[in-house]
N, C-alpha and C positions, 0 to 999 in steps of 0.2 A: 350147260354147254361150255367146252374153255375157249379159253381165249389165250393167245401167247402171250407172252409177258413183251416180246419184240414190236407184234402191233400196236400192243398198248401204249409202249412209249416211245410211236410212231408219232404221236398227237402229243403237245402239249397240255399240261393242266394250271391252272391260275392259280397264283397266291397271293400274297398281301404283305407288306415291310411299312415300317410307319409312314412312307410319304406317299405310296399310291399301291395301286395291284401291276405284280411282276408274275412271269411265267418262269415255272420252276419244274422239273421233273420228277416221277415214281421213280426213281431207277432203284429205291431203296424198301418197296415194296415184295415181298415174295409171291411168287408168279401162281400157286396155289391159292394169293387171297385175290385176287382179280375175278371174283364171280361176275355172271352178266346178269342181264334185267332187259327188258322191253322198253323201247322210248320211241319217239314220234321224229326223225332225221327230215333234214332239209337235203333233197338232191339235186337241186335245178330249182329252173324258172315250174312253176304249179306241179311241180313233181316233191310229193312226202310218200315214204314209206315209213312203214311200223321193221324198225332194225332188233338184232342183237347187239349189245352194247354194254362195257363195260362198267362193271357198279362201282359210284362212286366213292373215295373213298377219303377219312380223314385226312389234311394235308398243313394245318395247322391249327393249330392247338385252341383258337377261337373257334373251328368248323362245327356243324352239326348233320348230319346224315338223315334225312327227312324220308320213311316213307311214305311214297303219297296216297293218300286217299279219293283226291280229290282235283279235278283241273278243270280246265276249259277251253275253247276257244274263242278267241278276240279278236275284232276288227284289225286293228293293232298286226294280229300275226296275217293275215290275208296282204300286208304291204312287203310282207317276205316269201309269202307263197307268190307273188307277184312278182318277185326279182325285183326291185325298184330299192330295197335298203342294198345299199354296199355293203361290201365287206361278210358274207357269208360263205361260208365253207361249205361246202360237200360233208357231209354226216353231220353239221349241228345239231345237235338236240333244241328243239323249240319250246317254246312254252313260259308264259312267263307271270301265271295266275295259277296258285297252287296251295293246299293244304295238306295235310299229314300227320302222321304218328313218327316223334324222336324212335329211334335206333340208335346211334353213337352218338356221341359227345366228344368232343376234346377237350384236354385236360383244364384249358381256360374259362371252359364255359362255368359260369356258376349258376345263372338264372333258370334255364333252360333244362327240361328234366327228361330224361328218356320215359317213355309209355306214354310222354302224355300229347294231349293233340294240340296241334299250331297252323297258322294262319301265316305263310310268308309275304312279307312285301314284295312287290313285282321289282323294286329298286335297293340297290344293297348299298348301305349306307354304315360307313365309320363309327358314326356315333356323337365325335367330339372334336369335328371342323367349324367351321364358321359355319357353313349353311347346317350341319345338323343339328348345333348348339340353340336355330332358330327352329327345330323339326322342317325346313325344307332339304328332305331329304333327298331327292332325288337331284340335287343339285350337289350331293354331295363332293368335296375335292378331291378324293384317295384313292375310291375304289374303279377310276376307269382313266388309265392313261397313253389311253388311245390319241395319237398325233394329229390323225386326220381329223377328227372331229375337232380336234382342236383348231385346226387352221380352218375347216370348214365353216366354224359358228366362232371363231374369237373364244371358244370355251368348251367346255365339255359336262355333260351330264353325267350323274353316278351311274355306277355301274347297272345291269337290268340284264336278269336273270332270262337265258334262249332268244335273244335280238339280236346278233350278227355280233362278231368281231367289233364293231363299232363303237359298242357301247358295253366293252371290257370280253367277250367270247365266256361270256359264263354258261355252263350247262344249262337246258331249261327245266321244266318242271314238266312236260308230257312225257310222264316215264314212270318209273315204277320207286325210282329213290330219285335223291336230288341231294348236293351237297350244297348246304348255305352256308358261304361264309359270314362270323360277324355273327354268329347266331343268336348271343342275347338280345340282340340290338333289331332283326332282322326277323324274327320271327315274335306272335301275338299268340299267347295262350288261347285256346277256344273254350269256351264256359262249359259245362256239362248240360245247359237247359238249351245252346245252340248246335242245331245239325253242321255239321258238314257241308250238307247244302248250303245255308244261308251264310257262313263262317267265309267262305271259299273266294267271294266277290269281293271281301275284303282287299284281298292283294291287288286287286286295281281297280274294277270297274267303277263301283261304289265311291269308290278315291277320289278316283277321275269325274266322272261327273256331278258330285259333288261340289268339288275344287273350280269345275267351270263352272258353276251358278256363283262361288262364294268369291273366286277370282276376278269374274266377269263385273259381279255387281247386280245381282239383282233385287230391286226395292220393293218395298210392298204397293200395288194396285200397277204394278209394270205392266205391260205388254210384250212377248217376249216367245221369237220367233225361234226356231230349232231347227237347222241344218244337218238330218241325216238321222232317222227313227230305226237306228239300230239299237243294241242295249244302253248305249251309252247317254245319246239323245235321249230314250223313254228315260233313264233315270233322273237326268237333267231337268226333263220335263217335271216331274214329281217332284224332285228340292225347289224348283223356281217355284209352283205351289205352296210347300212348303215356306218358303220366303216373302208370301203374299201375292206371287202374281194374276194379275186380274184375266190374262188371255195367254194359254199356248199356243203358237201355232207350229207344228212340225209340214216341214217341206222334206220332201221323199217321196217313192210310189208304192207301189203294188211290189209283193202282200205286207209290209212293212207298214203302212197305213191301217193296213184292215187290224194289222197283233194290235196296233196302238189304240185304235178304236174298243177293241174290247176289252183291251187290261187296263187301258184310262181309270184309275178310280173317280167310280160310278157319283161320286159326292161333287164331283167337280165336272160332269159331262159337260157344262154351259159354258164352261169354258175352256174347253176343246175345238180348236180348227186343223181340219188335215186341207194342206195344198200338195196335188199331183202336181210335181213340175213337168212330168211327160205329158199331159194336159194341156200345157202352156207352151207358147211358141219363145225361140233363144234370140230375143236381144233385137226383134221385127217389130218399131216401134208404130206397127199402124193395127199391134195384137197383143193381147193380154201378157203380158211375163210375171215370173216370180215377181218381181220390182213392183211393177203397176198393181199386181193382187196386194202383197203384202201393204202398199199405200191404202190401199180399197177399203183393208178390213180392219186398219187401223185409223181411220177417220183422215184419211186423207195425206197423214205425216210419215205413217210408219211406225214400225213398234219400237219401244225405247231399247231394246235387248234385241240380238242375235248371238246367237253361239253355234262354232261350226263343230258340227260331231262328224261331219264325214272321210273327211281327209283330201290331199292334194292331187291323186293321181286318176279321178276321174274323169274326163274331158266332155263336156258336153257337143262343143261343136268340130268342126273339122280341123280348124286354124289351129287350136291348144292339142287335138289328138296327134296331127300329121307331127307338130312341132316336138313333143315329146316321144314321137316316133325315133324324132333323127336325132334326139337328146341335146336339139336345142335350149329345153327349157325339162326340168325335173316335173315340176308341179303345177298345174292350171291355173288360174287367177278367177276362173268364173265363179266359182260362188264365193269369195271372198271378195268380187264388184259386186256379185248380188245382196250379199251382207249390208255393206257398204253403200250403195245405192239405195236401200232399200230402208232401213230403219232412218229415224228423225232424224234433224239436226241436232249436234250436238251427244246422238245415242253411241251404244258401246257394243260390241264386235268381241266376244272372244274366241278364239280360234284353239278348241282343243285336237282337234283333227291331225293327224300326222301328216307333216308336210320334211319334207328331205332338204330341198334345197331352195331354187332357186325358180320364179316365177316370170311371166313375160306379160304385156298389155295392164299390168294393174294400176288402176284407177286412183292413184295417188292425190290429184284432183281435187275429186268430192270425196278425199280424207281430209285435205287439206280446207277447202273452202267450207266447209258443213261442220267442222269442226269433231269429227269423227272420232270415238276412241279404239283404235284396235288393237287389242291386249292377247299377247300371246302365251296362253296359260300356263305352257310347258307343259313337262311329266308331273304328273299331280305328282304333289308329296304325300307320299301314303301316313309319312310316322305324324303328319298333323293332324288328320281325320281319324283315325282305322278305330282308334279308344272310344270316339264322340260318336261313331256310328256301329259299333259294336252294341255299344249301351242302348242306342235306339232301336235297335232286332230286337234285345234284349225285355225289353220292355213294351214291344210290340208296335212300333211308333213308326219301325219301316222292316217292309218284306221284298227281301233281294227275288221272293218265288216269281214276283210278277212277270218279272223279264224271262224266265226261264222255259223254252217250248219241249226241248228234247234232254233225254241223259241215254248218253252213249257210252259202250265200251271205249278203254283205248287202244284194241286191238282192233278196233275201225274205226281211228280216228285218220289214217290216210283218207277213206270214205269220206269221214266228215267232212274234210278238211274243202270238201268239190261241190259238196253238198249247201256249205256252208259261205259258201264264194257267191254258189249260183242263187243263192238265196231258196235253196229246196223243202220244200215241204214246210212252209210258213218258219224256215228256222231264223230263229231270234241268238237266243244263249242256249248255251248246252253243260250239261253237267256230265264230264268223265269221268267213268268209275275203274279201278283198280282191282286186282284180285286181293287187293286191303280195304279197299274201301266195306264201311259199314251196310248193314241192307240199305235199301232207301227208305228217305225220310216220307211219312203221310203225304206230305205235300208237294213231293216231286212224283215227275213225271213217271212213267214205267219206262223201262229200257227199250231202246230201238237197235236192233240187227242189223247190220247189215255185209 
């Protein structure tokens, strides 16, 4: 299909100068190499389409041209299918957990080899600022010099690959190619004895929930509650394990409770508790709440560990929904009192949930007098884990298969994308496939239609 050479550079494309990422133009492109490709566009508030869209293409001499094999969908992206992140454009390309086969190189790249497959970070990082020098990558200085976040948070995080204008307007990865800037740095060889599938989770989720057990703190014989049994929570679940802990509890409902009940590994059933908060009555102290169970099942204190997997912008009662209605307030506070209320004196709170801004009624309080730690874990840094948990798939020590319910086309990933909101069909994680992608692996799922 063509595409003009005029709409194309209707839109801006992103570059890179040593002190941050600048927008720079094709206009030096010939209008015959502008092929298109399939990708996943943001058009409104809960409105994605599958568009035609221009392939992208070399634009400096670090870039690498990614086809993808491999994508997903994230909680993460349901806060822009939501309208709630700013700064999103009409046609963005989404997506921002992705793997592939190299296609181009620029002329700087050395590491990074065409044919072979890779694993991108969800965060595009420099390489050799102050925070990447520590691999906290995703706080990188260079690649996102976006103002409003700046005045927004006193700071700004690295760039990140299909997340809004906000956080640099980089293409995403629900597409058929993907340009990664930074590409030695940015992308992770995939071993030939790992799929695609289990490769794929590297670029965040794995990261991410990792990073909230290892951020948070969690000790061996902990107690150690879980806010939100989506993929990111079940994994969390499994490294607090991993790290000794003596009791999960995940708080979430239906059917999110029931995946987690039967992917739990089975070595550790006994210590597994699932709490319905829809069960439980908000904040009527003459009837059971999150708070009161959570003390119950923890011998009366609370557990030493919460970590919030869910995010800011679900409101439980009327007061946090009407207020976020009229953009009084960006993000709820209720389960981050319930966090907070709810584990020991003295216990720790990490919050890796996506929260925007700015909150109303929180419980500053019983942070203050309980002696409470609430640690905001940020964007996991993927470049410090991705090696450490590569080598443990590797080895067979962790299987990213667990979380996985569905593998979808991405030419019904609009479909997905409603499916996966309304929590359809017990969907957890999904594995998108590409007309590159490899057959499936034994242990994924078979393809669903739709």
């Amino acid at each position: 299909m063509a595409t003009s050479k005029a709409a194309y550079l209707a839109e801006k494309v992103i570059g890179h100068d040593d002190n941050a990422i600048i927008e720079q133009d094709v206009s030096n492109y010939p209008e015959d190499s502008l092929d298109t490709m399939k990708a996943l566009v943001w058009k409104g508030k809960q409105k994605v389409e599958i568009a035609e869209v221009p392939k992208p293409q070399i634009l400096e001499d670090t870039d690498v041209i990614l086809k993808v094999t491999g994508s997903t969908v994230c909680g993460s992206d349901l806060h822009l299918y939501h309208g709630v992140v700013v700064q999103l454009a009409d046609g963005d390309i989404l997506g921002h957990e992705f793997c592939g086969i190299v296609e181009l190189v620029g002329r700087a790249v050395s590491k990074v080899q065409v044919g072979k497959r890779y694993v991108a970070s969800f965060q595009i990082a420099c390489g050799d600022c102050f925070f990447c020098k520590q691999k906290l990558s995703s706080q990188c200085e260079k690649t996102n010099a976006n103002t409003t976040m700046k005045g927004m948070y006193g700071g700004r995080t690295a760039g990140i690959f299909g997340y809004s204008h906000l956080t640099g307007g980089f293409a995403g990865g629900q597409a058929e190619y993907v340009r990664v800037p930074l590409g030695d740095v940015n992308l992770l060889e995939i071993p030939d004895n790992v799929s695609d599938e289990k490769a794929l989770y590297l670029s965040d989720v794995l990261c991410t929930s990792y990073h909230a057990v290892k951020d948070t703190a969690v000790y061996q014989g902990d107690q150690v509650a879980i806010f939100g049994a989506g993929p990111i929570g079940q994994m969390a679940g499994v490294f607090a394990l991993g790290e000794g802990a003596s009791k999960i509890i995940f708080v979430d409902t239906e059917p999110r409770l029931t995946f987690i009940k039967q992917r739990f590994p089975s070595e550790h059933s006994d210590k597994l508790t699932l709490v319905d908060y829809k069960k439980l009555s908000h904040g009527i102290t003459s009837k059971e709440t999150v708070v009161s169970k959570l003390k119950e099942l923890c011998g009366g204190r609370g557990p030493d560990v919460a970590i919030e997997c869910a995010a800011g912008e679900y409101a439980k009662g009327w007061m946090h929904w009407l207020e976020m209605t009229i953009g009084a307030e960006t993000d709820t506070s209720e389960i981050l009192n319930e966090m907070i209320e709810g584990v020991r004196n003295y216990g720790r709170c990490g919050v890796t949930g996506v929260y925007v801004a700015y909150t109303n009624h929180f419980n500053v309080g019983s942070l203050m007098q309980r002696g409470i730690r609430l640690i905001g874990n940020g964007q996991a840094p993927v470049h410090m884990y991705w090696e450490e948990l590569l080598a443990k798939i590797q080895k067979g020590e962790l299987d990213p298969m667990q979380m996985v319910s569905h593998r979808v086309r991405l030419e019904d990933l609009d479909k997905v994308y409603a499916k996966f909101d309304a929590k359809d069909e017990g969907m957890q994680k999904v594995f998108v496939e590409t007309r590159f992608s490899s057959p499936k692996a034994s242990e994924s799922p078979e393809v669903t239609l739709y």
